[in-house]
C-alpha positions as CSV (number, residue, x, y, z in Angstrom):
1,X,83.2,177.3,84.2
2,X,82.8,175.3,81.2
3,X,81.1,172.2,81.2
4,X,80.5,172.1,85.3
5,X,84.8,172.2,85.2
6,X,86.6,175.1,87.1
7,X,88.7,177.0,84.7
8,X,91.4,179.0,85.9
9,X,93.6,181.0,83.8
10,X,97.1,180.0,85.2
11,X,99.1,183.0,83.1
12,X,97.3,186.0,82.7
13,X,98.8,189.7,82.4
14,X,98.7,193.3,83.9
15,X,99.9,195.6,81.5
16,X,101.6,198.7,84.1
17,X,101.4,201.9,83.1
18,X,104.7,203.4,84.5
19,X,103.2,206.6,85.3
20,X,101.3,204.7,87.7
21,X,103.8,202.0,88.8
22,X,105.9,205.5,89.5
23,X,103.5,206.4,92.1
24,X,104.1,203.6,94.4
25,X,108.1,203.9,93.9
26,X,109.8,206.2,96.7
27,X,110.2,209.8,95.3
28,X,114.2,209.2,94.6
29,X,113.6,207.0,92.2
30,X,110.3,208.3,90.3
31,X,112.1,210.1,87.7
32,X,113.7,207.0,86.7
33,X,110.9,205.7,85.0
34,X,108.4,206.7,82.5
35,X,107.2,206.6,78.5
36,X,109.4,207.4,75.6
37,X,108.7,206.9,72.1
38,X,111.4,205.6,70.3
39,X,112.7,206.3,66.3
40,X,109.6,204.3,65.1
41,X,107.2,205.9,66.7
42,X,106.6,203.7,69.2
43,X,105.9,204.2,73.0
44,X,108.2,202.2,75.9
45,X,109.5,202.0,79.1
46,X,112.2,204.6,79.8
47,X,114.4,203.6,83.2
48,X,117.4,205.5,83.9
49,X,120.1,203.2,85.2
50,X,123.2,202.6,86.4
51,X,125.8,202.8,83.7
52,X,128.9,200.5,84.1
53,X,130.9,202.8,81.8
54,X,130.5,206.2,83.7
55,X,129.9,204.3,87.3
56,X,127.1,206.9,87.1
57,X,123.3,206.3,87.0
58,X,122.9,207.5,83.6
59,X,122.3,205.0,81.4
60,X,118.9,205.3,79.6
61,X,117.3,201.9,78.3
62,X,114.2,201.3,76.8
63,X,112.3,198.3,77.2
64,X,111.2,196.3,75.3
65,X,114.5,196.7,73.5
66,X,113.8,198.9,70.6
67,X,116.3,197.3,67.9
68,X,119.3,194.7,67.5
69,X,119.8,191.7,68.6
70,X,117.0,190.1,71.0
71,X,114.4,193.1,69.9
72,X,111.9,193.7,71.9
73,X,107.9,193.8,70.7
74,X,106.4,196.8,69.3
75,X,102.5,197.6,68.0
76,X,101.8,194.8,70.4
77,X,98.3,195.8,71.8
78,X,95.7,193.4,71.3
79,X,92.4,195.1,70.6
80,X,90.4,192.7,72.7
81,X,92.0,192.7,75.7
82,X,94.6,195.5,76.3
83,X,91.8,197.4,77.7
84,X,91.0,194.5,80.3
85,X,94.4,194.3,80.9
86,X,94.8,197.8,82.4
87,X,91.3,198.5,83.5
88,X,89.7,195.2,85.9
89,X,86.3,196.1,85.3
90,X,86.5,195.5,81.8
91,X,88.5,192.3,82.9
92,X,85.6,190.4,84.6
93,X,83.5,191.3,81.8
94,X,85.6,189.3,79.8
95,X,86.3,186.1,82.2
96,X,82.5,186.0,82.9
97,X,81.8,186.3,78.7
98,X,84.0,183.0,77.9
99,X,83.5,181.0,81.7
100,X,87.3,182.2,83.3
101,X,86.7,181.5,86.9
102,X,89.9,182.9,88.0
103,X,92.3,184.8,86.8
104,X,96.6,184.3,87.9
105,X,98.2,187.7,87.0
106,X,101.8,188.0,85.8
107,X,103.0,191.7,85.3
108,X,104.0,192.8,81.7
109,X,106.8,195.5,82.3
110,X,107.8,193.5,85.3
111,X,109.4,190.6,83.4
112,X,112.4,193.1,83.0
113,X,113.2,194.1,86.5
114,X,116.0,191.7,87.3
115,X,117.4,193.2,83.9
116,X,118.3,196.5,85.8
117,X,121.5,197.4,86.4
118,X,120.9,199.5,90.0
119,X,120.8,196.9,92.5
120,X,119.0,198.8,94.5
121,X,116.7,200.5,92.2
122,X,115.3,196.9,90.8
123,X,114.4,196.2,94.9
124,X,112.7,199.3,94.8
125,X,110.7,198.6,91.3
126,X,109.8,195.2,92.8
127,X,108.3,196.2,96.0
128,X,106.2,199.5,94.3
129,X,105.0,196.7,91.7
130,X,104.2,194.3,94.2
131,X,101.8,197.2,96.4
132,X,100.8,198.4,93.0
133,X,99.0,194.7,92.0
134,X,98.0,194.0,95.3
135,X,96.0,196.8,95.6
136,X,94.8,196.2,92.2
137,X,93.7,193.3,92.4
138,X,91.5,193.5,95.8
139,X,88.0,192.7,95.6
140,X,86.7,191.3,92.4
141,X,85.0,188.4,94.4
142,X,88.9,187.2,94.9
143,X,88.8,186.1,91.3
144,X,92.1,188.2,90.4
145,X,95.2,186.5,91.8
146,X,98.5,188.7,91.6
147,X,101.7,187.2,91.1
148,X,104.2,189.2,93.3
149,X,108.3,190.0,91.3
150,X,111.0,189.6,93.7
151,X,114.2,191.2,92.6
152,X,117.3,188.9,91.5
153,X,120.3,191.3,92.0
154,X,119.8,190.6,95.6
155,X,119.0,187.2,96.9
156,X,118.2,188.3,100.7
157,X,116.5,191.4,99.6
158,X,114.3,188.7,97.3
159,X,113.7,186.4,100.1
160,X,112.4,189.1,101.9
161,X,110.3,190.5,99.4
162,X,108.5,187.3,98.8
163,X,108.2,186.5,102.2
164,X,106.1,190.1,102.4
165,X,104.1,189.0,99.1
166,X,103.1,185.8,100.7
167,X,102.9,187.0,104.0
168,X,101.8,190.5,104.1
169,X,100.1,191.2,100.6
170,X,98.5,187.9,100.5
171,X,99.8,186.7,97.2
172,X,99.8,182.8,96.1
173,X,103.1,182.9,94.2
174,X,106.2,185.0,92.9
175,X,107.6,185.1,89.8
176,X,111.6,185.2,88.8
177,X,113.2,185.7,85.4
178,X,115.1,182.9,83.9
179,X,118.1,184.4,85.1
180,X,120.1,187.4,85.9
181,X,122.3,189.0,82.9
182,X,125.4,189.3,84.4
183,X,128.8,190.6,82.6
184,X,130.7,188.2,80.1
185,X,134.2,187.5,81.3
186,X,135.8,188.1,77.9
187,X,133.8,191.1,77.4
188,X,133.1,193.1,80.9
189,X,132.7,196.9,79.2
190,X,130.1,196.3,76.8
191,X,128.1,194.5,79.6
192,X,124.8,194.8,79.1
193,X,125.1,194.5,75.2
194,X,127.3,191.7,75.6
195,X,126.4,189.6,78.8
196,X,125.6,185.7,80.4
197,X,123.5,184.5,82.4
198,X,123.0,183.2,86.1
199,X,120.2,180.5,86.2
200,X,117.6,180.6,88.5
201,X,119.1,177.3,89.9
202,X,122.6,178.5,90.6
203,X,123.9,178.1,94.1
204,X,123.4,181.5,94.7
205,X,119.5,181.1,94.2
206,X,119.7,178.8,96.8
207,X,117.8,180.4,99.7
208,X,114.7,181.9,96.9
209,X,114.1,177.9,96.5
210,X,114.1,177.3,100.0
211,X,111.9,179.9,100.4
212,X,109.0,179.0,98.5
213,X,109.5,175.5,99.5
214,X,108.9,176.9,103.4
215,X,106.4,179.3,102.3
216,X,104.7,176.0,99.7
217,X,104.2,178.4,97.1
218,X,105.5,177.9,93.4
219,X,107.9,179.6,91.7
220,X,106.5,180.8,88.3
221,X,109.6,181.3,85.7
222,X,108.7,184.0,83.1
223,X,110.8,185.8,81.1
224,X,110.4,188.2,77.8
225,X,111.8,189.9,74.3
226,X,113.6,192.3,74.5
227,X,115.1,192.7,78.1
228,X,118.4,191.6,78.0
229,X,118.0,188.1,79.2
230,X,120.0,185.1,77.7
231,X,117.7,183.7,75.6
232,X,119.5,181.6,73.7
233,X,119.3,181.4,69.9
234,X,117.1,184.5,70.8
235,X,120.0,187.1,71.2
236,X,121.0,186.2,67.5
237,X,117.8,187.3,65.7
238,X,117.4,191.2,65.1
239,X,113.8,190.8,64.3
240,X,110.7,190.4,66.6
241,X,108.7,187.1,64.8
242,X,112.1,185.5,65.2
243,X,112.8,186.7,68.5
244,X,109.2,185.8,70.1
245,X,109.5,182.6,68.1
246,X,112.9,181.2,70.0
247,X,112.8,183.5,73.4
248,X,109.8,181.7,75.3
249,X,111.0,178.3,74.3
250,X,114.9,178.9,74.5
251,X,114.6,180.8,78.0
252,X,113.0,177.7,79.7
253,X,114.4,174.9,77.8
254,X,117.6,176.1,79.4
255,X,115.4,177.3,82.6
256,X,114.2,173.7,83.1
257,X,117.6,171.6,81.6
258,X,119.7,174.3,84.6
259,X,117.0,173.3,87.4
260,X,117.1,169.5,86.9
261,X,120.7,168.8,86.0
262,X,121.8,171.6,88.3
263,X,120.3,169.5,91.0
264,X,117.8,172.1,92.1
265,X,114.9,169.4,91.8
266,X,116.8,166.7,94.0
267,X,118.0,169.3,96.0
268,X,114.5,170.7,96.5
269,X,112.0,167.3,96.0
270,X,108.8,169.1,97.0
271,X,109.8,172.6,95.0
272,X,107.2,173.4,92.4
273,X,108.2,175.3,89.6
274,X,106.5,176.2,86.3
275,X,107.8,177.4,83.1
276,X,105.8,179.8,82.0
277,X,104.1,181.3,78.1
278,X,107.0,179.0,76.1
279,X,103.6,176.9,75.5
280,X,104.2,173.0,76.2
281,X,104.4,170.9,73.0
282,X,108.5,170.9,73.2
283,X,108.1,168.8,76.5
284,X,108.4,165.1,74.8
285,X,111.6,166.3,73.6
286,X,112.9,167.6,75.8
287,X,112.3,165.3,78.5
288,X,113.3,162.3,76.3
289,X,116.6,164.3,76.0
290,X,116.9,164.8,79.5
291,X,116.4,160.6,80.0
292,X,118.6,159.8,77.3
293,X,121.9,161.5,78.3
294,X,121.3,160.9,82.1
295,X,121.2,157.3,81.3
296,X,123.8,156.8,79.1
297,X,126.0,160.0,80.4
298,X,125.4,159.7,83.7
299,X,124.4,156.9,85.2
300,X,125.7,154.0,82.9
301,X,129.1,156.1,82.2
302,X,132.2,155.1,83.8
303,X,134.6,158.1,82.3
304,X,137.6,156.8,84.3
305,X,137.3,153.5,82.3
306,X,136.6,154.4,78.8
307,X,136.7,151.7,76.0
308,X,140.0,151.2,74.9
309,X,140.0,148.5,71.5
310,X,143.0,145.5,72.2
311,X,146.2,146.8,70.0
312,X,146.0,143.8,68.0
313,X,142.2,143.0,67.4
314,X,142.8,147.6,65.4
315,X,146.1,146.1,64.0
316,X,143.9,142.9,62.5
317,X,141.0,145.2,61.5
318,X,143.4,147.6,60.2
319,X,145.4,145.4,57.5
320,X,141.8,143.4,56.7
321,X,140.7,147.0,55.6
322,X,144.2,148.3,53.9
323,X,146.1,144.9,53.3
324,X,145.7,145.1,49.9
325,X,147.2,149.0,49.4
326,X,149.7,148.8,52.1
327,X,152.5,147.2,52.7
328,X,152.1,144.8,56.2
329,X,155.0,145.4,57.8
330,X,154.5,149.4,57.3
331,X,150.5,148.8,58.0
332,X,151.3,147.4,61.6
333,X,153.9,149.8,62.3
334,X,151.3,152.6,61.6
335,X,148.4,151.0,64.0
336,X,150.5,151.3,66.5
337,X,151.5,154.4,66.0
338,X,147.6,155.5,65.1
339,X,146.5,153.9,68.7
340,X,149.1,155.1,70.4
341,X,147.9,159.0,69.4
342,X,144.4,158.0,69.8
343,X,144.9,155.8,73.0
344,X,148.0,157.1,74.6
345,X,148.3,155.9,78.4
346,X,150.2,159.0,78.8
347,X,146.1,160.6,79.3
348,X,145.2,158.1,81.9
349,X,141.8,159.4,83.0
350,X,142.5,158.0,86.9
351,X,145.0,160.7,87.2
352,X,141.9,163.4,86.3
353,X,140.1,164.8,89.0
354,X,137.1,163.7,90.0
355,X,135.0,167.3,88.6
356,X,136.7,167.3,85.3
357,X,135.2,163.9,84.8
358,X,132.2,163.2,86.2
359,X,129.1,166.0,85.1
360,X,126.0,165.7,87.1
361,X,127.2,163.1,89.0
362,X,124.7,164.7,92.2
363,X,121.8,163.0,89.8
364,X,123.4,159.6,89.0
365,X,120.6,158.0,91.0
366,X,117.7,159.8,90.0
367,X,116.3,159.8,86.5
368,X,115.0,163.3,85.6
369,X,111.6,161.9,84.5
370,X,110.6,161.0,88.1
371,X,110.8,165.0,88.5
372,X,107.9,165.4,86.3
373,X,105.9,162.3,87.9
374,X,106.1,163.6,91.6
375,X,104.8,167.2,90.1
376,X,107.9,169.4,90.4
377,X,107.1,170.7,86.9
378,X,104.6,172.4,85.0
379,X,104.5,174.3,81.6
380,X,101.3,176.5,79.9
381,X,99.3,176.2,77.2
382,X,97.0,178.4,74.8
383,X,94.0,178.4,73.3
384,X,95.3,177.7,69.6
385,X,98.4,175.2,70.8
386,X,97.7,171.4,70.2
387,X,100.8,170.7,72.6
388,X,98.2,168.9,75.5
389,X,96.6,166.7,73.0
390,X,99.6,164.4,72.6
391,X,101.4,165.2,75.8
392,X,99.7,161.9,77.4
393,X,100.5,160.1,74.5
394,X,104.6,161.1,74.7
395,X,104.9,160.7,78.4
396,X,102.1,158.6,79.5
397,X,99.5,159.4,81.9
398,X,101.8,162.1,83.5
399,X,101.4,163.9,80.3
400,X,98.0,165.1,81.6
401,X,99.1,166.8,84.3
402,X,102.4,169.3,83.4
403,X,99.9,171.9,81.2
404,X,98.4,174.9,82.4
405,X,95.9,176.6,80.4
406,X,96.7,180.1,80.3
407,X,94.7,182.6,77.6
408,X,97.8,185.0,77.7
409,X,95.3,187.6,78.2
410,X,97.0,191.2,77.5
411,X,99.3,190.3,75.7
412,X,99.6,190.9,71.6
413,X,99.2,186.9,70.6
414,X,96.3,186.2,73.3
415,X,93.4,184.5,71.9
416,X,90.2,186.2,74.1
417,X,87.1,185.0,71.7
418,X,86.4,181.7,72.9
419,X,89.5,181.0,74.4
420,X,88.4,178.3,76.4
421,X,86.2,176.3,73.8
422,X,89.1,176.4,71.8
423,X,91.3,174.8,74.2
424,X,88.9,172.2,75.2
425,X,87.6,170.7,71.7
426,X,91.5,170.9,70.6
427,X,91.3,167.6,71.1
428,X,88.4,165.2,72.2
429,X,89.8,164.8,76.1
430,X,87.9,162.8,78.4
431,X,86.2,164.4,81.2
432,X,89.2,164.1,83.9
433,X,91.9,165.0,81.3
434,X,89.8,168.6,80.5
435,X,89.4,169.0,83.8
436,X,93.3,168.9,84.8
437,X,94.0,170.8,81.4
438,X,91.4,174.0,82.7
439,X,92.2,174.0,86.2
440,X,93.5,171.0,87.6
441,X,96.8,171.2,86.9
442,X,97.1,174.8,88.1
443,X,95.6,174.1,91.5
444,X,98.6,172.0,91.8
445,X,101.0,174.0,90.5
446,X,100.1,177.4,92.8
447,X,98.8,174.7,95.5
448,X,97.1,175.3,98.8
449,X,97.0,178.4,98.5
450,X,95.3,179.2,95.6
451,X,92.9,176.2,96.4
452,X,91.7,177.7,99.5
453,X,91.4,181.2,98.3
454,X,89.0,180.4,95.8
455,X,85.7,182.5,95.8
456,X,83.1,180.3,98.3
457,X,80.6,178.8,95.1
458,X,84.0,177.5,93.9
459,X,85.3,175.4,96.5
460,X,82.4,172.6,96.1
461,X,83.9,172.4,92.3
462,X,88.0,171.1,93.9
């Protein structure tokens, strides 16, 4: 705790050994993963995939993505915590050392599953991880909460995957990458190289968001370097400060912009999703963004009756402007030729159908910003990032409660010396605003669940 205030770090990591994680994985498939060290002498991931070129499963991929565009991290172990990060015991040292009452644990290798090729391979990767870190993470007072991965490729095999995390391993929440790399139309052969991306709120994804809306669980989106995900401005960097720098942030400004002008949040009012490790100071922004175009795009735009100037008030404006250079009679014989090209009634928008027209029409009535006050969303926050401090002021009092504070533990930029110090006298909150910041705000983001699995001396403290 930290000043009598439950702390709960709402984005901590596992960091899987795949000789492990291959334990759990049914024997066809454990010779499909493993260690490599690639040409700089770094160790990764191995998986042997399915390869669109032969139709074979032979294409070996190392993750994080050793080179090119997107690169993956490498020399990323912190020397605080990557011990902790494999080893629990070492773990709750840690928490108990800087007041972490609880700990919710996203997988490391994990954020690349829905990158694999073999449909059914990335099932079977999901569920070993999933027995894998529930196993791990029994005991421990019920401090450690694992964060089940259900597997994209397949949207009934996913449903039923996180239906057995919830149901069957006991877990609070699952986690889904941004998206799903699937092939580019103009370039299907060099598919993965060259590749989009299917949002997690496209139509498809459907039944995973009515899922956890049955189940009341949220739906953590978390994505990574270096696994073939579209990540924006991220797939155009070939170096790994650039990458890290763009991925987080570009992978759910898109993931958030998809869910709400997709629909998914009107679709789904009482879905709660949150965006996680891109930290939380581009919010403002982004929201104000998101306001902006729906009102003036949206719900004040009327593309079937565009302005169109009168023919004389351009003609009148026209020779005012050129009079003096032109001759008249040429001058208005050009204005009506110039509004004719740039006003033709030839394109009358009536005759348009309705889709070609009309873009997020679903959302005409609801302005996105009401998805953040009803809690639909939530972001994260380190120890070093000022982003809460002037989220309140941005957005008003709903500012306070969209950040998560999440130490990042295991990862290469985690702060673990007084992580939570550092995050509370970022700023000088107020008693209730620190309180949402270090646990608040994730007890409504992972919801009943988490609240009423807390360990027993933490319950009087909710």
């Amino acid at each position: 705790m930290y000043q009598g205030l439950l702390v709960i770090d709402a984005d901590a990591h596992k960091i899987e050994n795949p000789l492990v994680l291959r334990d759990y994985l049914e024997p066809e498939y454990r010779d499909r993963i493993g260690l490599a060290v690639d040409s700089l002498g770094d160790q990764r991931a191995r998986i042997v995939d399915f390869n669109p070129a032969t139709g074979q499963n032979d294409l070996t991929r190392m993750f994080p993505q050793p080179q090119g565009l997107g690169k993956g991290g490498f020399r990323n172990l912190h020397p605080d915590t990557t011990l902790g990060a494999m080893f629990n015991r070492r773990r709750i040292e840690h928490m108990d050392q800087e007041g972490i009452d609880v700990q919710v644990i996203f997988g490391t290798l994990n954020l690349v599953f829905s990158s694999v090729l073999d449909q059914d391979f990335g099932i079977a990767l999901c569920r070993a991880y999933n027995n894998y870190i529930a196993n791990d993470c029994q005991g421990y007072n019920n401090r450690l909460k694992p964060i089940g991965v259900i597997p994209l490729q397949d949207v009934d095999a996913a449903v039923a995957e996180m239906y057995r995390c919830v149901n069957e391993l006991g877990m609070i929440s699952v986690a889904v990458a941004p998206n799903l790399p699937v092939p580019h139309p103009k370039a299907p052969d060099a598919f993965p190289d060259i590749r989009m991306g299917k949002t997690i709120s496209h139509p498809d994804f459907e039944p995973l968001l009515q899922a956890a809306v049955d189940l009341d669980i949220a739906i953590g989106i978390h994505g990574g370097p270096g696994s073939y995900m579209v990540g924006g401005i991220s797939d155009y960097t070939e170096t790994f400060v650039l990458t890290h720098i763009f991925v987080q942030r570009n992978q759910q400004q898109l993931a958030l912009a998809r869910m709400v002008f997709d629909g998914a949040f009107e679709r789904f009012p009482t879905l709660r999703v949150g965006f996680l490790e891109g930290g939380c100071g581009w919010l403002p922004d982004l929201a104000h963004a998101f306001h902006e175009h729906w009102e003036k795009r949206i719900r004040d735009f009327d593309p079937k009756h565009p302005y169109r100037p009168s023919l004389m008030e351009f003609t009148k404006l026209l020779i005012q402007e050129r009079g003096s250079h032109s001759n008249n009679i040429n001058l208005i014989s050009q204005a009506k030729n110039l509004f004719d090209l740039m006003w033709n009634a030839q394109h009358d928008p009536t005759q348009i159908q309705d889709e070609s027209l009309y873009e997020h029409f679903h959302i005409r009535h609801r302005d996105p910003l009401e998805y953040f006050e009803r809690g639909q969303i939530f972001t994260s926050f380190e120890s070093d990032d000022p982003g809460p401090a002037y989220l309140h002021i941005a957005m008003g009092e709903v500012g306070k409660r969209l950040a998560c504070f999440s130490g990042d533990y295991g990862h290469w930029d985690g702060v673990l010396r007084n992580c939570v110090k550092d995050a509370a006298t970022v700023a000088d909150y107020d008693q209730e605003h620190l309180g949402l910041l270090l646990g608040g705000n994730a007890l409504a983001l992972y919801g009943d669940r988490l609240r009423q699995s807390l360990p027993i001396e933490l319950m009087a403290t909710v």
